[in-house]
C-alpha positions in Angstrom: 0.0 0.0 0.0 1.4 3.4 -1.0 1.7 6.0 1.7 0.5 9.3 0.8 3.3 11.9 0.4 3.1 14.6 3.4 5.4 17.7 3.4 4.4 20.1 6.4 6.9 20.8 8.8 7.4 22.8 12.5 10.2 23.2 14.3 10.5 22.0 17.8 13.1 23.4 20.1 12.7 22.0 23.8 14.3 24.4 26.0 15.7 24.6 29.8 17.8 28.1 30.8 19.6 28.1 27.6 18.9 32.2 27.8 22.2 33.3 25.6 21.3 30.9 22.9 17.7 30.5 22.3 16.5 33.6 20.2 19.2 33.3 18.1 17.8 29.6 17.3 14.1 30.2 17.3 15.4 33.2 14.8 17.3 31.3 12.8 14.5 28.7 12.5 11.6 31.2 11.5 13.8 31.7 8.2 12.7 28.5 6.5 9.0 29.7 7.3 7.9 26.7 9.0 6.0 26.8 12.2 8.0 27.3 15.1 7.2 25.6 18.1 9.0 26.5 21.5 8.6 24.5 24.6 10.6 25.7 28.4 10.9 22.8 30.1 10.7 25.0 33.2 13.5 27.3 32.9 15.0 29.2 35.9 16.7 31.8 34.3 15.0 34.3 32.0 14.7 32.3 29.1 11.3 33.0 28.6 12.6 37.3 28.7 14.8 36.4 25.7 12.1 34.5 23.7 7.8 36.2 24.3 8.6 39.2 21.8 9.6 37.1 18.9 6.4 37.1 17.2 5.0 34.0 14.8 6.3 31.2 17.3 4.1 29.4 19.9 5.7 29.2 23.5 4.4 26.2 25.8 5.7 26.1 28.9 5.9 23.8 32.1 5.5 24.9 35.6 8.6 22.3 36.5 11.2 20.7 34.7 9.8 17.7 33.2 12.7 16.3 31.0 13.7 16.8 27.4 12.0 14.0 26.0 8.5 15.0 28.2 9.1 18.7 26.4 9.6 16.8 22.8 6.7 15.0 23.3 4.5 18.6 24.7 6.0 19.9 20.9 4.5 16.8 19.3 1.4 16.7 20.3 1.0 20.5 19.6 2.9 20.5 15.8 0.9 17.4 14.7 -2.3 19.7 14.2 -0.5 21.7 12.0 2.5 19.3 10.7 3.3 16.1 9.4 6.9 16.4 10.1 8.5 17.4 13.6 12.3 18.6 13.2 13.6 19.1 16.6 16.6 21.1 17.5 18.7 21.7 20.3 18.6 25.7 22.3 22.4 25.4 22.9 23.2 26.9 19.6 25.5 23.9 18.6 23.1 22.9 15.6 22.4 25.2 12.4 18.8 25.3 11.9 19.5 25.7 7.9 20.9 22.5 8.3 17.5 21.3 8.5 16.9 21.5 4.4 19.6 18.4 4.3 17.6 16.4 6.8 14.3 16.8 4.1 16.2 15.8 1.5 17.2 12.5 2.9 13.5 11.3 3.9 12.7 8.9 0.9 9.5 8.7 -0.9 6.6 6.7 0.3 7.9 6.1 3.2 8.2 8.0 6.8 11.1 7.1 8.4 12.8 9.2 11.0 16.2 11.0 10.1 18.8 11.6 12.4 21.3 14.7 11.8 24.9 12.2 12.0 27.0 15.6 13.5 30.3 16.4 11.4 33.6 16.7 12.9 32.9 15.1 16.5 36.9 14.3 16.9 37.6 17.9 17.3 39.7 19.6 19.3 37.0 21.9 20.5 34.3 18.8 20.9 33.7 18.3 25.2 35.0 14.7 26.3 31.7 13.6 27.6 30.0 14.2 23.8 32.3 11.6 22.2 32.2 9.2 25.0 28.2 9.4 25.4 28.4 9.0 21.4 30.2 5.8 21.2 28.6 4.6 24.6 24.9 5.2 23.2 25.5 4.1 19.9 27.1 0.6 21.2 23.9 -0.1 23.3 21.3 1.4 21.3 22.9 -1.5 19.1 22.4 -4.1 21.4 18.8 -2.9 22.6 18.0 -3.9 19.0 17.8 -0.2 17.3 19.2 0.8 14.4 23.0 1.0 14.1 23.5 4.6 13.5 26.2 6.8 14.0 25.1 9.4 16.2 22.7 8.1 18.1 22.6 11.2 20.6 22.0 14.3 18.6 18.7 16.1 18.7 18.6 17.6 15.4 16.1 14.7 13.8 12.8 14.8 11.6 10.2 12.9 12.8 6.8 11.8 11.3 4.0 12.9 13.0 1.5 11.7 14.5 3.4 8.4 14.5 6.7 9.6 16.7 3.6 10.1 19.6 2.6 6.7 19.7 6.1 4.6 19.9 5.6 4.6 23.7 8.1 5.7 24.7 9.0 5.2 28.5 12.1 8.0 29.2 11.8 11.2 29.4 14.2 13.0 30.3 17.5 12.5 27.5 17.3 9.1 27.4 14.3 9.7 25.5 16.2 10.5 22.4 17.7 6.8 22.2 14.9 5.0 23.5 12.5 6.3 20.7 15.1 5.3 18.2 14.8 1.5 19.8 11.3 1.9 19.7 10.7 2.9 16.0 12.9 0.2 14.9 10.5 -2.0 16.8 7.6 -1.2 15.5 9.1 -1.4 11.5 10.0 2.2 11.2 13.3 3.0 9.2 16.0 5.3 10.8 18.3 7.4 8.2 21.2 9.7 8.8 22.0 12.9 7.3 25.0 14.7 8.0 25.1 18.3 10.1 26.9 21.0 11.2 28.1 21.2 14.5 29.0 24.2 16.5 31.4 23.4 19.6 32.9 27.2 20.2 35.2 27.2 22.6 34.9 30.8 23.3 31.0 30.6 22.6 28.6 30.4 25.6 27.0 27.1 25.0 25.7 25.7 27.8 24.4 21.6 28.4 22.2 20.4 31.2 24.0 16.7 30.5 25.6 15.3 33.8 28.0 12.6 33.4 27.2 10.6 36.3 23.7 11.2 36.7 22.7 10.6 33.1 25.2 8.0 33.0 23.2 6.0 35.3 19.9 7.3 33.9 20.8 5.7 30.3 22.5 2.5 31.9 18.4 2.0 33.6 17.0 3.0 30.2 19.1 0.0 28.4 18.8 -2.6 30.4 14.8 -2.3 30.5 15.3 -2.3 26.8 17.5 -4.8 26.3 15.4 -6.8 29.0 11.8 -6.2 27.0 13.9 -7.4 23.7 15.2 -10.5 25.2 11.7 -11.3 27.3 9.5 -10.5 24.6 6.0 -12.4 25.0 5.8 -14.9 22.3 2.2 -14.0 20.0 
């Protein structure tokens, strides 16, 4: 059966007290006129200041910090009345939002897969320690979980179909969200492509991440065992 060719897209940018760094992005994402969709995963700082005047962009916002993946999923359900594609993008500035047109141009016909922007140049000098260790780590287990072997299984600048990326039930929601959905998809038959990016390490910029070693650490090694668990326990039909 043929599936019907949809081409609406809206930006998703989950955000939490990235204030130097998200207008630029939410600006730099209005200028391939798709809908812009900005959710503050209960921000602290004034990110929320830098962002309410920039008009054409919808702002949803939780009281509390909930977790990327919970703020993904709060952009999902609001961009699938209006899109049939999510493309979500970091706050930290470490992505280029233009970027973006490569990512279309990798999603096949007649099909809906969800394509993953593989980030350029991750040996760098400039590249933070714990970005190429959580790279190879997440990619070795998401692997083993029984997802797709990918390259970078850890970057947020993806496309995915809507409404279908809502119902892969998903468990995580904090950043292990972002490797969990890729174990889920290839579970339920979905195709996972890669698409080289851009990637923007500064040293001298102000990019700030909310990933902690340890604590996330831990929080993916839980995530992988339940999924490696579920694949090896799997109720026979």
């Amino acid at each position: 059966m043929s599936i019907k060719n949809k081409n609406r897209f809206a930006f998703i940018i989950p955000v939490y007290n990235h204030t130097a760094t998200v207008a630029q992005v939410v600006k730099d994402a209005q200028a391939l006129r798709f809908p812009v969709f900005v959710v503050d995963d209960g921000s602290t700082d004034n990110t929320y200041d830098q962002i309410k005047e920039i008009t054409d962009i919808q702002i949803l916002r939780h009281q509390q910090n909930l977790g990327k993946g919970a703020a993904i999923m709060t952009g999902f359900a609001a961009a699938s009345a209006v899109a049939d594609w999510a493309i979500t993008i970091d706050a930290d500035g470490q992505h280029y939002p233009e970027d973006a047109r490569k990512l279309i141009k990798a999603i096949p016909k007649k099909t809906r897969p969800i394509i993953v922007g593989a980030r350029a140049d991750m040996k760098g000098v400039h590249v933070p320690w714990t970005s190429r260790f959580g790279r190879k780590f997440s990619n070795f287990w998401v692997r083993v979980s029984g997802g797709p072997a990918i390259l970078d299984s850890q970057s947020g600048f993806r496309i995915y179909p809507l409404p279908e990326a809502l119902n892969l039930k998903t468990k995580a929601r904090r950043f292990q969200f972002e490797v969990e959905i890729l174990v889920q998809a290839k579970r339920k038959g979905f195709q996972v492509f890669e698409s080289p990016v851009r990637v923007n390490y500064n040293p001298n910029g102000e990019r700030i991440s909310h990933f902690r070693p340890f604590v996330d650490f831990l929080r993916n090694s839980s995530t992988f065992t339940r999924l490696i668990f579920t694949r090896i326990f799997k109720p026979r039909k």
